[in-house]
C-alpha positions in Angstrom: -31.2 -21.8 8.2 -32.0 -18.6 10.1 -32.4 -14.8 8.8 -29.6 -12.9 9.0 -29.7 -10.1 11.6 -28.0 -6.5 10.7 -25.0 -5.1 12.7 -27.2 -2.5 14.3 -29.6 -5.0 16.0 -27.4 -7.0 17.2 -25.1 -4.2 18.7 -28.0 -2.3 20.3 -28.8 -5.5 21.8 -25.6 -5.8 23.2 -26.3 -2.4 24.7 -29.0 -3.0 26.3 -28.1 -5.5 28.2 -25.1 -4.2 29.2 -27.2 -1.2 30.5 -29.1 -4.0 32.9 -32.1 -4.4 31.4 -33.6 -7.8 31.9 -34.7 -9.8 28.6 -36.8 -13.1 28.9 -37.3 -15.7 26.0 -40.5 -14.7 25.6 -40.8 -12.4 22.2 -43.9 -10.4 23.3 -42.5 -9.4 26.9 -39.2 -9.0 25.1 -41.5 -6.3 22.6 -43.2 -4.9 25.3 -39.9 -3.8 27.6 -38.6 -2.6 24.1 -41.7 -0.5 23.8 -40.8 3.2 24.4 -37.3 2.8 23.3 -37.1 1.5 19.8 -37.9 4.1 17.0 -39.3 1.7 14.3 -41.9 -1.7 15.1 -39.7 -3.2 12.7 -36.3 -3.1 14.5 -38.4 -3.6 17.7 -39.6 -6.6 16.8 -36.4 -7.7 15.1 -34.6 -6.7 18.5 -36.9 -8.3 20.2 -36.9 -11.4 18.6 -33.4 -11.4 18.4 -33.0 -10.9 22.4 -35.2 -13.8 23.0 -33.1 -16.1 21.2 -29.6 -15.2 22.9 -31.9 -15.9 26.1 -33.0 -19.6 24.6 -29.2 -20.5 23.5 -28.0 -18.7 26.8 -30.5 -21.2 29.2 -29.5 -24.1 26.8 -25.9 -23.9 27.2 -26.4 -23.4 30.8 -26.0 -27.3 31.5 -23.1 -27.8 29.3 -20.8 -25.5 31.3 -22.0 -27.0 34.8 -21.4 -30.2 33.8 -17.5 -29.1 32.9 -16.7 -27.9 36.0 
């Protein structure tokens, strides 16, 4: 069972990648691009954490939805 993640991280996530920005699954390029934006080194590596995971599920369910089709 996983940590919970507050409202704010995930919806400035949301955010960001709506603005384009380009997230990998890697957690220290993910804190790196986050660098100069994020106020705080905890929520940037919270947000950057969290980012990297939605990439992980995001590649893995990749297969699943071309195999539907």
């Amino acid at each position: 069972m996983g940590k919970i993640k507050s409202k704010l991280i995930k919806r400035s996530a949301e955010n960001l990648v709506k603005k384009g920005i380009e997230f990998t699954e890697s957690f220290g390029e993910n804190k790196k691009i986050l660098k100069g934006t994020m106020p705080s080194k905890k929520i940037r590596n919270q947000m950057a954490g969290f980012l990297s995971r939605l990439k992980k599920q995001e590649r893995l369910d990749q297969p699943k939805i071309l195999e539907e089709n």
